[in-house]
C-alpha positions as CSV (number, residue, x, y, z in Angstrom):
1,X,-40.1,-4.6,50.0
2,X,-38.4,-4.1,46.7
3,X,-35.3,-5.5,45.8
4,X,-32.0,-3.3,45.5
5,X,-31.0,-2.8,41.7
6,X,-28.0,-5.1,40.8
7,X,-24.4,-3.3,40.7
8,X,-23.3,-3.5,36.9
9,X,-20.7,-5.5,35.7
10,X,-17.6,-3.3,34.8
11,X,-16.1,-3.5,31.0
12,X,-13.1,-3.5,32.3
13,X,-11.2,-6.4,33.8
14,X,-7.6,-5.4,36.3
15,X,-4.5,-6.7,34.5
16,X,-3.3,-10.3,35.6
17,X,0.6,-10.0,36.4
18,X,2.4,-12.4,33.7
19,X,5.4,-14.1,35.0
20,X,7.2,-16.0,32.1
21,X,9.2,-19.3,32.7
22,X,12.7,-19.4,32.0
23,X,13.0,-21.3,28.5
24,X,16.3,-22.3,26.4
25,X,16.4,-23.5,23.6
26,X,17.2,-22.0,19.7
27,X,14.9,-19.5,19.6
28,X,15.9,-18.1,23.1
29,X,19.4,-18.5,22.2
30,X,18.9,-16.3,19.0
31,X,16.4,-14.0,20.7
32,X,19.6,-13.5,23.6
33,X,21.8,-12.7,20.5
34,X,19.2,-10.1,19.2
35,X,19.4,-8.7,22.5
36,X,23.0,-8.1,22.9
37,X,23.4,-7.1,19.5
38,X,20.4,-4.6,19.0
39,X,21.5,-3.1,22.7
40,X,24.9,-2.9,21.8
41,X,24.4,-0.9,19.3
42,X,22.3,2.0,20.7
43,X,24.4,2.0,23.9
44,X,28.3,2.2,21.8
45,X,27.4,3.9,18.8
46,X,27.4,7.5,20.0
47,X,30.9,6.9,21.6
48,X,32.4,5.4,17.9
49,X,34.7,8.2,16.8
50,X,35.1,9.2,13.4
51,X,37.6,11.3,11.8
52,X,36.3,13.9,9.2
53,X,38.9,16.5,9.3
54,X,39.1,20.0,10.9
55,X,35.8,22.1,11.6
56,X,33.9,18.4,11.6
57,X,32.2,16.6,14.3
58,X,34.3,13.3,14.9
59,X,31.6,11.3,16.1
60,X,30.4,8.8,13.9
61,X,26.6,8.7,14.2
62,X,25.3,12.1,14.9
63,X,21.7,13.8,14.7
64,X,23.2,17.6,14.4
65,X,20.3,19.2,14.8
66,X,21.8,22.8,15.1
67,X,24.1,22.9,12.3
68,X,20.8,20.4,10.3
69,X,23.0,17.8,9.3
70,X,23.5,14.0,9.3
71,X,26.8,12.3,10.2
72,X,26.8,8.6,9.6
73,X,30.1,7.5,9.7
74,X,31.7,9.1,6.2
75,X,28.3,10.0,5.0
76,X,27.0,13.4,5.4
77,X,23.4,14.2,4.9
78,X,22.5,18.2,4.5
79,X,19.0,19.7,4.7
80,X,17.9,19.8,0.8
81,X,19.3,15.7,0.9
82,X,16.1,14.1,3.3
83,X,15.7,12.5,0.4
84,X,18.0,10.3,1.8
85,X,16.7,9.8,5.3
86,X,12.5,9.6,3.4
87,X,14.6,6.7,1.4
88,X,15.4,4.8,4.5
89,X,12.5,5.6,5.8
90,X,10.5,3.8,3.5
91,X,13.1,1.4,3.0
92,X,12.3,-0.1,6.6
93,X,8.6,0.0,6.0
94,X,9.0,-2.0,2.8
95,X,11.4,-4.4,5.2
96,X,8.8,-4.5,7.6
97,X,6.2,-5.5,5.3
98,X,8.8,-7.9,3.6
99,X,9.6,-9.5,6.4
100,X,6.0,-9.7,8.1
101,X,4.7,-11.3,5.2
102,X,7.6,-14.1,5.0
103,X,7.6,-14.9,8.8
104,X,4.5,-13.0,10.6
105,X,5.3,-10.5,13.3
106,X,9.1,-11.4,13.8
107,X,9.9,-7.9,13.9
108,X,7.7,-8.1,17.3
109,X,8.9,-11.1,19.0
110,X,13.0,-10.5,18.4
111,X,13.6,-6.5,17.6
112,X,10.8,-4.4,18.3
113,X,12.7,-2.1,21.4
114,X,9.5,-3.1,23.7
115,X,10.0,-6.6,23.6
116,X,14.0,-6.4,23.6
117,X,13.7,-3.9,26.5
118,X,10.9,-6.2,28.0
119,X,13.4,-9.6,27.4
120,X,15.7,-6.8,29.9
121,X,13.9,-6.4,32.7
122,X,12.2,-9.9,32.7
123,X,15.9,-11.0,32.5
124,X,17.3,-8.7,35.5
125,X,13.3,-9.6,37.8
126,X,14.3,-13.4,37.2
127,X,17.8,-13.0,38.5
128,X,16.4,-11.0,41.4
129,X,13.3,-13.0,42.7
130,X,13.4,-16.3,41.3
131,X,11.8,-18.4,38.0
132,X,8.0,-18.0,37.5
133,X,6.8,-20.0,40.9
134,X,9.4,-18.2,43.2
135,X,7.8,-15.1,41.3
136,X,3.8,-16.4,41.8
137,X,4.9,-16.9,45.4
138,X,6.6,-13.4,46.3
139,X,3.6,-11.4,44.3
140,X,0.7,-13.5,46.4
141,X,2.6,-12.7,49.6
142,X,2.1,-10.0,52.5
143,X,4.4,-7.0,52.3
144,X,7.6,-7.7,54.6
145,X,11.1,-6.9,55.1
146,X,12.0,-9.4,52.2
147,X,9.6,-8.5,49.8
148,X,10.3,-5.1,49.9
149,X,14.1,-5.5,49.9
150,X,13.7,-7.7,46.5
151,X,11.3,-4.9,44.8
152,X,13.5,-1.9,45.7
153,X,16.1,-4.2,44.4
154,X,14.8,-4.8,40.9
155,X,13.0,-1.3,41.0
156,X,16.4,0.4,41.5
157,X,17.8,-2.0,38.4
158,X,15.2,-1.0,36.0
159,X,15.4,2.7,36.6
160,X,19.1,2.3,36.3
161,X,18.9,0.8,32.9
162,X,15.9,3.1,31.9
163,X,18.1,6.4,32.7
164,X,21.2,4.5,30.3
165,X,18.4,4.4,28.0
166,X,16.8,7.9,27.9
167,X,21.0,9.0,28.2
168,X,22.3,7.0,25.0
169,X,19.2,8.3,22.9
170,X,20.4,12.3,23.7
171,X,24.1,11.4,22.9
172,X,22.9,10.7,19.3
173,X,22.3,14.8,19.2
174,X,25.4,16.1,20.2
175,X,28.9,15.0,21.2
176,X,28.5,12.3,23.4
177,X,31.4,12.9,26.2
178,X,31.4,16.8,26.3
179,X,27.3,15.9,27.1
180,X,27.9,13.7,29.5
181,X,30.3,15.6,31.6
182,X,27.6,18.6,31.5
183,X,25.1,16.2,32.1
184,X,26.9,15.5,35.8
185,X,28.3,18.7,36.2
186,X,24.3,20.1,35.8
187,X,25.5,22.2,32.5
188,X,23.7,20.5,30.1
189,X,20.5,22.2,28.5
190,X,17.4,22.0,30.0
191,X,16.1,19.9,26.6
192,X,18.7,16.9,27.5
193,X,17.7,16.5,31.3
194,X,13.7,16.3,30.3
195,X,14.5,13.9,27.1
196,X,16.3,11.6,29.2
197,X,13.3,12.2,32.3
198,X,10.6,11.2,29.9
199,X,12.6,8.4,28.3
200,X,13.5,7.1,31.3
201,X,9.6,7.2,32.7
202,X,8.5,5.0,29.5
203,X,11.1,2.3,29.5
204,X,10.6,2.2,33.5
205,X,6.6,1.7,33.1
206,X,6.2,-0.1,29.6
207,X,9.4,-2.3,30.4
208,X,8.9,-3.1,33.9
209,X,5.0,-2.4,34.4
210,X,3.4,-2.8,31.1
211,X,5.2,-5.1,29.2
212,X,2.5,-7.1,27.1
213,X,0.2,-4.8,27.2
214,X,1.8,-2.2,25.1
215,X,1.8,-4.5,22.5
216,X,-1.6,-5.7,22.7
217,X,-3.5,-2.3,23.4
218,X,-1.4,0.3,22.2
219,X,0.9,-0.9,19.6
220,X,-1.0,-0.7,16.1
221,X,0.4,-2.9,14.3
222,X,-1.1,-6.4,15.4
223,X,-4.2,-4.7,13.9
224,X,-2.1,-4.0,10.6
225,X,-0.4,-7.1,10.0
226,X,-3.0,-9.1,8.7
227,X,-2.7,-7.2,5.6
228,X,0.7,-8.4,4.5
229,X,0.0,-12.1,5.5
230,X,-1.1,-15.0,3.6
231,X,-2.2,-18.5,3.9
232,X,1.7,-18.9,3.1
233,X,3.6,-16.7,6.0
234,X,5.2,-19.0,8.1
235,X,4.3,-17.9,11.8
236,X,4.3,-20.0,15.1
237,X,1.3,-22.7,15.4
238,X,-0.3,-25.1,17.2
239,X,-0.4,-28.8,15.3
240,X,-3.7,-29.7,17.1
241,X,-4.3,-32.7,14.2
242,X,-1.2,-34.3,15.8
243,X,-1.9,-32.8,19.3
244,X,-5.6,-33.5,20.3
245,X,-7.0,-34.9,22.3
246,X,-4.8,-33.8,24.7
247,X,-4.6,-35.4,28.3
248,X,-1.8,-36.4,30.8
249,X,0.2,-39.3,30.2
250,X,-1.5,-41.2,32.1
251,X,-4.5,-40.8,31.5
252,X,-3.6,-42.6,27.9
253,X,-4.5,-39.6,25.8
254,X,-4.3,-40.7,22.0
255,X,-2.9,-37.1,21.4
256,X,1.1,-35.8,21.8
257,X,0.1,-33.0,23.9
258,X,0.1,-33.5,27.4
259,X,-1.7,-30.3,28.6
260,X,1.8,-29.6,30.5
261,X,1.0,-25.6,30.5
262,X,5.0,-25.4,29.5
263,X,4.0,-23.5,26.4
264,X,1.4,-21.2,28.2
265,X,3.9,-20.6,31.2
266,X,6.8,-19.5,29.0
267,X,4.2,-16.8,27.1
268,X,5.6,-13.5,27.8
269,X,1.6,-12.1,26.4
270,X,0.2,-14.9,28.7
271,X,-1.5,-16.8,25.8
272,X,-2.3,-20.4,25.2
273,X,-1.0,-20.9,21.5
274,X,-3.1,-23.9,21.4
275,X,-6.2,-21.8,21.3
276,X,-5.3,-20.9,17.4
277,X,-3.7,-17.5,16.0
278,X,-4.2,-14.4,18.4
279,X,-3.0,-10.7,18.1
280,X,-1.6,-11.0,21.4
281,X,1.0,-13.6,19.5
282,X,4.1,-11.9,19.2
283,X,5.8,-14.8,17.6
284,X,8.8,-14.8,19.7
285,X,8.9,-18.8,19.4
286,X,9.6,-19.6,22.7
287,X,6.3,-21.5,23.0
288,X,8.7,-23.8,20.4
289,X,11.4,-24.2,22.6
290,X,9.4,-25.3,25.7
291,X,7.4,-27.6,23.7
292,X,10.5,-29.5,22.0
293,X,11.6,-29.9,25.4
294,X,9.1,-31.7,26.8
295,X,8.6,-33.5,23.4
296,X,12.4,-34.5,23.9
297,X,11.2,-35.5,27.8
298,X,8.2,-37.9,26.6
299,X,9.5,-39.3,23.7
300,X,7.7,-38.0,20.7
301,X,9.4,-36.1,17.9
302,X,9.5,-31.9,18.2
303,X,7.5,-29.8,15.9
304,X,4.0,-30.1,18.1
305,X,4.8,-26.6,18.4
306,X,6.2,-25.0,15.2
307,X,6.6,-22.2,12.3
308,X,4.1,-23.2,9.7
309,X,2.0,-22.2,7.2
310,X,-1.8,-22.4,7.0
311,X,-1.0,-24.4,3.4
312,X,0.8,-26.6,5.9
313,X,-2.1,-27.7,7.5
314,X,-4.1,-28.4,5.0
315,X,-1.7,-30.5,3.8
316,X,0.0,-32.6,7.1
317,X,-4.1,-32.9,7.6
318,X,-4.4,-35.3,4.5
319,X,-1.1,-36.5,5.3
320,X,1.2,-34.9,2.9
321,X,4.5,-33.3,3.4
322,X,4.5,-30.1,3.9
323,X,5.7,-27.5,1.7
324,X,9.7,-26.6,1.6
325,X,10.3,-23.3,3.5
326,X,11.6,-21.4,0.7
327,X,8.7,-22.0,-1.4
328,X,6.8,-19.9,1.4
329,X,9.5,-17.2,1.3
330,X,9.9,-17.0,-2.0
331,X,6.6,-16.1,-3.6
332,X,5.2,-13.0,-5.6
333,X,4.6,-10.8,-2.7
334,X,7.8,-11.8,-0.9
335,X,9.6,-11.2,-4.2
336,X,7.9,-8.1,-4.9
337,X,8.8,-6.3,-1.3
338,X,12.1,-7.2,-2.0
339,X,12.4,-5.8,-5.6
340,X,10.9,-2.4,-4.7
341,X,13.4,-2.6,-0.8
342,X,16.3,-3.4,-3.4
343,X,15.6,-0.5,-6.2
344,X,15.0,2.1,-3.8
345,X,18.5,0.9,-1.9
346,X,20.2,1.1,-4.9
347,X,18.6,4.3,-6.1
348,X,20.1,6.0,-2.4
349,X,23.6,4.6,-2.8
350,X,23.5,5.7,-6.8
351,X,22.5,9.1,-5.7
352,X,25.0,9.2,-2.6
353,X,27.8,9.1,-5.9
354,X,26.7,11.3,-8.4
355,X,26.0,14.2,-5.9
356,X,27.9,17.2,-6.7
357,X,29.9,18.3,-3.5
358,X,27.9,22.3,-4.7
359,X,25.1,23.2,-4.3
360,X,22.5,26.3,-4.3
361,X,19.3,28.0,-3.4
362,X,17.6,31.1,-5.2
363,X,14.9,33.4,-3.3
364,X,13.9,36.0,-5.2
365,X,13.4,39.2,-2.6
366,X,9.8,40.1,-3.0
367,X,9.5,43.3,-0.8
368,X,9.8,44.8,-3.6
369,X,9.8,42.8,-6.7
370,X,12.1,45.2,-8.1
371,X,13.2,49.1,-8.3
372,X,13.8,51.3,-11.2
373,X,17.0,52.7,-10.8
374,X,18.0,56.8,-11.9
375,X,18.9,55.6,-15.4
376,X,15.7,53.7,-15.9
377,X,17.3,50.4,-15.6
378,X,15.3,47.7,-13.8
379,X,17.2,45.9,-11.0
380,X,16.1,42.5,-8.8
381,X,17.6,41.2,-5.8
382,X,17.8,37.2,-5.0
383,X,19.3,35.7,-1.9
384,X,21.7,32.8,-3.2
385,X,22.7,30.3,-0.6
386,X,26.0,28.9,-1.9
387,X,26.4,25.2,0.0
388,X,30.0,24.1,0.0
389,X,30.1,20.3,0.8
390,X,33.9,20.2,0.6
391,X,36.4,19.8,3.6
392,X,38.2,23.6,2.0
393,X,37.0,26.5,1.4
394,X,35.8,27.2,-2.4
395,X,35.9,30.1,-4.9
396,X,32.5,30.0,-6.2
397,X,32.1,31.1,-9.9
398,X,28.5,33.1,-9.9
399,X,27.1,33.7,-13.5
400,X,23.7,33.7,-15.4
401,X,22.8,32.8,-18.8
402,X,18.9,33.4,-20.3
403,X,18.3,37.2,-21.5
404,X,21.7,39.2,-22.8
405,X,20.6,42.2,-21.6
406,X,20.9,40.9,-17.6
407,X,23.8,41.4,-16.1
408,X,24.7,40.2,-12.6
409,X,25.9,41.6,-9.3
410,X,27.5,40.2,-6.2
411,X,26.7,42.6,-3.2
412,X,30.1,43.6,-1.4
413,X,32.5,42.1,-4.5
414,X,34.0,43.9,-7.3
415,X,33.4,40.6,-9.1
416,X,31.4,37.3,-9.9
417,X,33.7,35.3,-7.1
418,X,31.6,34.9,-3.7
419,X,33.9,32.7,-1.4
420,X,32.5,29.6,0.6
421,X,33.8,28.0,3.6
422,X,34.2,24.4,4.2
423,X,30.9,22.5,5.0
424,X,29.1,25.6,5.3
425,X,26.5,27.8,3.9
426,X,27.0,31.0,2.7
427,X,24.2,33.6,2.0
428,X,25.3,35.4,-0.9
429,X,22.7,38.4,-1.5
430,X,23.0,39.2,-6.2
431,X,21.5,42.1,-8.1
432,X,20.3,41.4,-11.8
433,X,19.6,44.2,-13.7
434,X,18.9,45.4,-17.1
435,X,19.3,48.9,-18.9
436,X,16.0,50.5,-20.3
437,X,15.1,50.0,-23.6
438,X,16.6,46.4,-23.9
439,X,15.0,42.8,-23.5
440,X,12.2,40.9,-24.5
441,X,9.1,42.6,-25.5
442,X,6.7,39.9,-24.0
443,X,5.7,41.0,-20.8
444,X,7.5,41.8,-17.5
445,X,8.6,37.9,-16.8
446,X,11.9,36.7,-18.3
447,X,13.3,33.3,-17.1
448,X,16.8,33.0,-16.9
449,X,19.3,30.6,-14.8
450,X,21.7,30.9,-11.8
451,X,24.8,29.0,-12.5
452,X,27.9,28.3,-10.1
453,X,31.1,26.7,-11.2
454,X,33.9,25.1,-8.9
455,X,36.8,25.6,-10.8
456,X,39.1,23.5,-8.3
457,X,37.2,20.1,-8.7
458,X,35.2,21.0,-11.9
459,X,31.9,21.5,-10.3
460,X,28.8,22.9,-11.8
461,X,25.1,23.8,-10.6
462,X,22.0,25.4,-11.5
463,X,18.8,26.8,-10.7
464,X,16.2,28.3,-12.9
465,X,14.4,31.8,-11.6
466,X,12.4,34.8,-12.7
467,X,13.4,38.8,-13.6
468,X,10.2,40.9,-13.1
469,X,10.0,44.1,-14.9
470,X,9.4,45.2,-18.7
471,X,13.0,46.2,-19.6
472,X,11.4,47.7,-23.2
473,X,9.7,50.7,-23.9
């Protein structure tokens, strides 16, 4: 009789619910403030009204994606100026990296939206079923009338705020109370109701369902931090020198620790700190609050349980003091982040002065390059697109300077005037031409340049182009 193979062990291990302890303490405190502030913001700022004049949207902060503009409060932001928004953009990566490097993955444990949004629903499940043991107890027991009262409850909570959240991100697109009396009166477009669906079905699961394992498996950056830390970021550690070996109280352990799990069972990633760094740390800090309070409880000074650097260690493990915190902060690479965040900042707001309130665009019309006229004279056509950036309309000034023998043509004027209306673009279609027999002798390519003048506010801009054609014989 030969024995049955043996069923293979699977990879893959089912997720173990996490049900964090309520904590407080300073770091909770400030990670509550971070909360209220971050949310605040995203939920008020579409409704913040903003006066910009007539023919203006008067909502502050506003993603116009139809008309391609930017409204942030009395900045405006037009197409040709993402140089503005790839600023910012690489501003916050150079924050990031500041920032990770000075105090480890504090962007993870207080701002990131998964872990705010996470703090939320944690927040609203605790108020609904009970601290983490009235929690163990309700997910170990049977379905019945109570349990499934207390899920629909919390359920119904979460989806709730997850709607408010897909809503407010929408609102940031167009104006925010004509939206969202279409949105109840089923007039909205059919783009708003599946943003806000598909919004609402990712803060539902990874808020309510995923929670740590977003960051842990899908997030990338645990896996990218390690390259802008040191031995001298300051993140949350275990001081297992002053700790070990740990034991309960009475069992007259030498260590401070006293294997009270409070630090493990106020881990919103269900880690054991004590265990060393791990990428499922977030470094939210509450680990510190739990642990000072039982510190406080037993008698032994806080700081088992701390932010510290790995040059810390080495030197509290010979005895010495450890280093002041703003010698970790301020160092080369700290320094360095900040120099390039601050030059780039400046370099935006410097730029965001000296902008001229005109400007232009020159296509040259290809199809065909260009057409010999009855008198032999060879004409081009460009498409100019005049930008007036000004709250009135503008008499824009349209003349050339390269090559005498061009002269310039605006299509439907009897002169060089083409005018612009407020905050708008205007396609203005211009013939260049010159008479046969004149021009350069070089070949069929003459540079020459585009200029518009604002004579109202002393404006000026240019472009540089190209006439095609051999105007000699």
């Amino acid at each position: 009789m030969t024995a049955s193979p043996e069923t293979p062990k699977s990879l893959y291990a089912a997720r173990e619910p996490i049900f964090p302890k309520r904590v407080s303490g300073y770091y909770r405190n400030l990670k509550w403030w971070i909360l209220a502030v971050t949310l605040g913001i995203y939920y008020v700022m579409p409704w913040i009204r903003w006066d910009r004049g007539p023919n203006l949207p008067d909502q502050a902060v506003l993603l116009d994606l139809a008309h391609r503009r930017f409204f942030f409060f009395w900045i405006e932001i037009w197409p040709h100026e993402f140089y503005f928004v790839a600023g910012l953009l690489i501003m916050a990566g150079l924050g990031l990296f500041l920032f990770t490097s000075a105090l480890g993955r504090v962007w993870c444990g207080y701002s990131c939206p998964q872990t705010v949004w996470t703090d939320l629903f944690i927040l609203v499940e605790r108020w609904i079923e009970g601290d983490r043991n009235a929690r163990l107890r309700l997910w170990k027991s049977k379905w019945d009338a109570k349990k499934i009262r207390l899920r629909i409850t919390k359920w119904v909570l979460w989806l709730l705020i997850s709607v408010a959240t897909g809503g407010a991100w929408v609102f940031y697109f167009t104006d925010a109370p004509r939206l969202l009396v279409d949105l109840f009166a089923f007039e909205a477009h059919a783009v708003a109701y599946t943003t806000i669906a598909i919004l609402t079905l990712t803060t539902f699961v990874f808020g309510g369902f995923m929670r740590e394992q977003v960051c842990i498996y899908m997030c990338p950056w645990p896996r990218i931090q390690a390259a802008m830390m040191d031995e001298d970021t300051l993140t949350v550690a275990y001081r297992d020198w002053r700790g070990e070996p740990r034991g309960k109280k009475h069992e007259n352990a030498t260590g401070d620790c006293i294997d009270c799990m409070a630090c493990v069972n106020v881990c919103p990633t269900g880690i054991d700190i004590r265990d060393g760094q791990q990428m499922a740390c977030i470094t939210c800090a509450l680990c510190i609050d739990a642990c000072d309070d039982i510190m406080a409880k037993v008698g032994k000074p806080r700081g088992l349980i701390d932010y510290m650097a790995l040059t810390d260690e080495t030197l509290e493990r010979e005895g010495n003091a450890p280093k002041p915190i703003m010698k970790h902060i301020l160092r080369p690479r700290t320094m360095i982040y900040t120099a390039l965040w601050a030059g780039i900042g400046f370099a935006l707001v410097f730029l965001l002065f000296i902008r001229s309130p005109i400007d232009m665009t020159v296509a040259p019309v290809r199809n065909p390059v260009n057409v010999v006229l009855s008198d032999g004279s060879i004409r081009n056509t460009y498409d100019i697109r005049l930008r007036n950036m000004s709250g009135t309309d503008k008499p824009f000034y349209i003349s050339l300077k390269g090559d005498e023998a061009l002269t310039l043509q605006l299509e439907g004027a009897d002169d060089q005037v083409a005018m612009v209306p407020a905050n708008e673009t205007f396609l203005q279609r211009v013939y260049v031409t010159a008479p046969r027999g004149s021009g350069p002798a070089t070949g069929d390519r003459t540079e020459f340049r585009f200029w518009i003048d604002d004579f109202v506010n002393s404006a000026r801009a240019h472009t540089d182009t190209v006439y095609f054609g051999r105007t000699t014989e």
